[in-house]
C-alpha positions as CSV (number, residue, x, y, z in Angstrom):
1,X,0.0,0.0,0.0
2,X,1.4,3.4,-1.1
3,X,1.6,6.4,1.1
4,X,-1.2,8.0,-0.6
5,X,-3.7,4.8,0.2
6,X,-2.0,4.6,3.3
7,X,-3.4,7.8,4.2
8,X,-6.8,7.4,2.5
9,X,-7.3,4.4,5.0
10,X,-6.3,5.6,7.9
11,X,-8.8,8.8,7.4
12,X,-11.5,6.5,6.9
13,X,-11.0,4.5,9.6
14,X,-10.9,7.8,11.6
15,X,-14.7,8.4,10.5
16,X,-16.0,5.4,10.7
17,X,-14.9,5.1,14.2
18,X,-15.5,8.7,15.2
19,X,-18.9,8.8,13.1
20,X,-20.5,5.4,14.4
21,X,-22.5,7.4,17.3
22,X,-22.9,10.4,15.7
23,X,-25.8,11.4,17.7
24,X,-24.0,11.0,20.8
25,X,-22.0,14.1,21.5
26,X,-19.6,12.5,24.0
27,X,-18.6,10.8,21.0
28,X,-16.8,13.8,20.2
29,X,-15.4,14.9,23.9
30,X,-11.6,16.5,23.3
31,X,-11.2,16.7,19.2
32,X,-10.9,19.5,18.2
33,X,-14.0,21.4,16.1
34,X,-15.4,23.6,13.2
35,X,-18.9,25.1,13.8
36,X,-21.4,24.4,10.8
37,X,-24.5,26.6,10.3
38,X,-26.8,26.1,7.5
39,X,-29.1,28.7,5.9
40,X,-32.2,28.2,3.8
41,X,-33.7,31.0,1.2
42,X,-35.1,31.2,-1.8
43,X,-35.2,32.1,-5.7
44,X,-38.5,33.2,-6.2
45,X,-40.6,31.5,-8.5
46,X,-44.9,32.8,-9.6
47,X,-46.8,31.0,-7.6
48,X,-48.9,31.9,-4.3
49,X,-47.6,29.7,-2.5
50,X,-44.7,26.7,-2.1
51,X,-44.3,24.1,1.1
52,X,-41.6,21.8,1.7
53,X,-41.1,20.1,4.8
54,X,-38.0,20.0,5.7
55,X,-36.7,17.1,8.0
56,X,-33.3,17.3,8.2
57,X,-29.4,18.3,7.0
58,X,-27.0,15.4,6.8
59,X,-23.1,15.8,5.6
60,X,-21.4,13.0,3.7
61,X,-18.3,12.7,6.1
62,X,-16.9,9.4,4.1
63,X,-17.0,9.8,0.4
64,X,-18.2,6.1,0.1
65,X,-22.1,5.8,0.5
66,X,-21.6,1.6,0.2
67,X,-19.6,2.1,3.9
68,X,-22.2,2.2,6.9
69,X,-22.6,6.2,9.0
70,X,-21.0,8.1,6.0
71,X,-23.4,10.3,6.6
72,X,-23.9,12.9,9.8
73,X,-26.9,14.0,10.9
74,X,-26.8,18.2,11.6
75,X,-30.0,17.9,13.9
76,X,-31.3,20.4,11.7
77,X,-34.6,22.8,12.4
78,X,-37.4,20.7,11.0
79,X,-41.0,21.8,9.6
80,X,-43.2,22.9,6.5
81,X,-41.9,26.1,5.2
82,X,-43.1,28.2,2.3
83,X,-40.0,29.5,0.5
84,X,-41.7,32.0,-1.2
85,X,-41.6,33.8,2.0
86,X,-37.6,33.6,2.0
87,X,-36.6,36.4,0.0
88,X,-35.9,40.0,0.2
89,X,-33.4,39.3,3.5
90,X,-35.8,36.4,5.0
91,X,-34.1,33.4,5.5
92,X,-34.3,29.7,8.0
93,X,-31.5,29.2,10.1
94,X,-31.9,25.4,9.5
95,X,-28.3,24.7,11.5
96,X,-26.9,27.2,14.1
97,X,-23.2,26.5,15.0
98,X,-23.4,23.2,15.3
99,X,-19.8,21.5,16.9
100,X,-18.4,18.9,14.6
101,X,-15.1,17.3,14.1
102,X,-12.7,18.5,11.6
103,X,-12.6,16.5,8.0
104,X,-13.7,16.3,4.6
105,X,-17.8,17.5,3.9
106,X,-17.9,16.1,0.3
107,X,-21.8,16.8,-0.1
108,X,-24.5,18.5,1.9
109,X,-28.5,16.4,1.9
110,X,-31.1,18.5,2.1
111,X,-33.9,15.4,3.6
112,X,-37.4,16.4,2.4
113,X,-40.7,14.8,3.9
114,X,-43.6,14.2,2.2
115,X,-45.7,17.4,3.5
116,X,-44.9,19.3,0.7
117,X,-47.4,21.2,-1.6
118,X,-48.3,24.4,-4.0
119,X,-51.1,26.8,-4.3
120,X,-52.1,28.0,-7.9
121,X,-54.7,30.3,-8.1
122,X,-56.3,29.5,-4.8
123,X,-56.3,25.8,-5.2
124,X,-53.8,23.6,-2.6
125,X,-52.0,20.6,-4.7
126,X,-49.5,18.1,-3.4
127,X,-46.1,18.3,-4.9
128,X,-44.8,14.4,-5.9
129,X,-41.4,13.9,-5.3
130,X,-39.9,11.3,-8.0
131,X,-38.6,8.1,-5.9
132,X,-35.1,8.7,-7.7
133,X,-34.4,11.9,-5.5
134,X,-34.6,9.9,-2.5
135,X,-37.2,12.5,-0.5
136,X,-34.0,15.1,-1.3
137,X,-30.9,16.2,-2.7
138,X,-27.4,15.9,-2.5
139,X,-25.4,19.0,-3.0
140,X,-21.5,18.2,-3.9
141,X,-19.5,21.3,-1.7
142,X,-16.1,19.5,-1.6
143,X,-15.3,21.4,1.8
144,X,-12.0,20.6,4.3
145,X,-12.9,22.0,7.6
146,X,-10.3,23.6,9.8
147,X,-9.8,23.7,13.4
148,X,-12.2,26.6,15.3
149,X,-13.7,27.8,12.1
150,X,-17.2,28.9,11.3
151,X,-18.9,27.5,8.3
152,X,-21.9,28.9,7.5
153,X,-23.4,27.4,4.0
154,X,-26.4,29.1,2.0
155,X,-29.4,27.2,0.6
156,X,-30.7,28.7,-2.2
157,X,-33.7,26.7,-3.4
158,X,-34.7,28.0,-7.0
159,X,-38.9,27.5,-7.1
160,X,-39.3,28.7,-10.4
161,X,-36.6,25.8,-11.3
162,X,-37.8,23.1,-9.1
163,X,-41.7,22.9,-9.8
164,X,-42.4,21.0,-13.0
165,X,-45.8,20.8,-14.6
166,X,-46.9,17.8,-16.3
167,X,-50.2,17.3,-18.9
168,X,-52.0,16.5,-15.6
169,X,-53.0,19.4,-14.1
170,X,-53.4,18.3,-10.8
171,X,-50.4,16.7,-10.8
172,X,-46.9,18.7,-10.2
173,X,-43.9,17.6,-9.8
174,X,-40.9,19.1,-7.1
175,X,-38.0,18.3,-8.6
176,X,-35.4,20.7,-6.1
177,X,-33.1,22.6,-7.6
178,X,-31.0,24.2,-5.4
179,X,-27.5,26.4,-5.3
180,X,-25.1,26.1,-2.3
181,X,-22.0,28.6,-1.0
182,X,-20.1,29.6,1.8
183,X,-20.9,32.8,3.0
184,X,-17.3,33.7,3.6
185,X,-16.3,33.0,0.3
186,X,-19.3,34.8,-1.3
187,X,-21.0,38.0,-1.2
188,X,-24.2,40.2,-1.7
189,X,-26.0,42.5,-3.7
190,X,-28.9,45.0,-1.4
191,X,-30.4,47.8,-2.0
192,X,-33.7,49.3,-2.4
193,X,-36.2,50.6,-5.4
194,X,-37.9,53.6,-5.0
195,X,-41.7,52.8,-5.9
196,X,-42.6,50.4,-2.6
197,X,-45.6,48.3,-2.9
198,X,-44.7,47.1,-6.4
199,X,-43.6,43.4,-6.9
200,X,-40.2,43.8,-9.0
201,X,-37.5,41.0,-9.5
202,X,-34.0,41.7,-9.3
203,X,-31.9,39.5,-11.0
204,X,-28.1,38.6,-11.8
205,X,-27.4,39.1,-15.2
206,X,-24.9,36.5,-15.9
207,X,-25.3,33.0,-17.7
208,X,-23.1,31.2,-15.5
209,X,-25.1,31.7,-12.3
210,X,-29.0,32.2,-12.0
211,X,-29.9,34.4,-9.2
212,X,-33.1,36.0,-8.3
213,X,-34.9,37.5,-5.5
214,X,-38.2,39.7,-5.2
215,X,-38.5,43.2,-3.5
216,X,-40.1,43.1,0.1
217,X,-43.4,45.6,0.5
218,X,-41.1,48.1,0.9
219,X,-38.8,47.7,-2.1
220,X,-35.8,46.0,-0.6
221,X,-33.7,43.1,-2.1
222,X,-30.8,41.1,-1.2
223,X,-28.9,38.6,-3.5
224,X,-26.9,36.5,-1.6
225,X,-24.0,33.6,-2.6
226,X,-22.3,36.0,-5.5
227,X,-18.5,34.9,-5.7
228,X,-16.4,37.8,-6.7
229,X,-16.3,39.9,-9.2
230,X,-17.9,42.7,-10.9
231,X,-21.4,42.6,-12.1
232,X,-25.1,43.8,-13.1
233,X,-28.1,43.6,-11.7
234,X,-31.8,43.4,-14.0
235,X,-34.5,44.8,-12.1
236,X,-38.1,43.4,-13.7
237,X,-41.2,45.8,-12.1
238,X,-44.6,44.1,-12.2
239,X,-45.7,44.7,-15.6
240,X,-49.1,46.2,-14.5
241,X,-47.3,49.1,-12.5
242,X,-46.1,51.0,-15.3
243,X,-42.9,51.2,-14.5
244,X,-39.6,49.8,-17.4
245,X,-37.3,47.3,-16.5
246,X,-34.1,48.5,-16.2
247,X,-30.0,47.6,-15.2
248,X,-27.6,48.4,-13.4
249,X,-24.2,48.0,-14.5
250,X,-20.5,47.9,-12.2
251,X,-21.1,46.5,-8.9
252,X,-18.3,44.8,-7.6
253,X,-19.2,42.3,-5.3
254,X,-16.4,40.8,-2.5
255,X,-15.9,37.9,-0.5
256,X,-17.4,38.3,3.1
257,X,-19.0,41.7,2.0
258,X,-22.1,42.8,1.0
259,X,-22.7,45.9,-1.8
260,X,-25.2,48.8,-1.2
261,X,-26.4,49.8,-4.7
262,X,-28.5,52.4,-2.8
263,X,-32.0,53.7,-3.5
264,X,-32.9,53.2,-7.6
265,X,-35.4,55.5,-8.9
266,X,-37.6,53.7,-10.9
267,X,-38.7,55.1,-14.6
């Protein structure tokens, strides 16, 4: 066995020892720690409502899923939420600073119940989950934690993405689609239109990455889980207001940071 195997093994073993009784927090009495928090919002999507029950986090500690306890349960915040009341700022703190040993987190599961549902003009359908998702999804993050570190990794959950209609009306399909990031490595994009009481999407406009958030009552916005760099923002008014879409160019966004585009007067 080469060095590299060698190595390989003997973290392995380390989890599967450690990660047997991973409910039991003696289990992990004098090793040394990262704190984990977990944060769920949304991309916004044109329905009146969307509920997904959410029933727990688990991290995937060994990256074998054939080896027994790969996975660790976060003890997450469960219940139905609607995500369409997650944007503009609102979020769930699904995980708050959660103690866990250091290692390898090669993918984050988001563990859906079967409580989950979507109301289209007044009417209240169940959303089917296909068996093949396993009542979730598996987000690959690829993340080595380091001693006395917070870790605080965003949920985006893209409605508009995830709800599939078939020829059956009654019938709708959640298929989740849903965008993770570390909050330290990532940044934001707030600010505020001018015209409150008007539903207006703001939007990144970049292929690469698809984010979207609405405007509160008041106006306000906040894209969150921007990496670096220098971007513009599409802001989408209800069409029945009056008021023209319009962009804004140059804002830089940086890690750890958010960016304050201001007030923007809308035309």
């Amino acid at each position: 066995m080469n060095k590299l195997n060698l190595y390989k093994f003997v973290l392995m073993l380390f989890f599967v020892t450690f990660f047997t009784n991973c409910s039991d927090e003696n289990t992990f009495q004098g090793i040394e720690k990262a704190s984990i928090s977990v944060k769920l919002f949304d991309a916004p999507g044109d329905y009146e409502k969307v509920y997904v029950e959410i029933v727990d986090v688990l991290l995937l500690v060994i990256d074998d899923k054939t080896i027994s306890n790969c996975w660790l349960s976060l003890n997450a915040k469960a219940g139905v939420y609607d995500l369409l009341e997650l944007t503009g700022g609102v979020e769930v703190l699904l995980v708050d600073n959660l103690k866990i040993p250091l290692g390898m987190i090669y993918e984050i599961y988001l563990v859906l119940g079967d409580n989950n549902s979507i109301v289209i003009n007044g009417r209240t359908l169940p959303l089917i989950m296909p068996n093949a998702l396993q009542k979730g999804l598996q987000i690959r993050v690829n993340q080595l934690l380091e001693p006395n570190e917070d870790y605080t990794f965003l949920l985006d959950f893209d409605v508009e993405q995830s709800i599939l209609k078939t020829n059956t009306p009654d019938y709708i399909i959640l298929k989740p689609e849903i965008r993770s990031s570390l909050e330290a490595k990532s940044g934001s994009i707030q600010g505020k239109i001018s015209v409150p009481n008007i539903q207006s999407q703001v939007s990144l406009v970049d292929n690469a990455k698809k984010i979207t958030t609405f405007t509160d009552t008041e106006g306000n916005f906040l894209l969150r889980g921007i990496p670096e760099g220098n971007y513009t923002i599409q802001i989408t008014p209800d069409p029945k207001s009056g008021y023209s879409e319009m962009t804004i160019n140059n804002i830089n966004v940086s890690a750890g940071n958010d960016t304050n585009t201001g007030t923007i007067e809308l035309k």
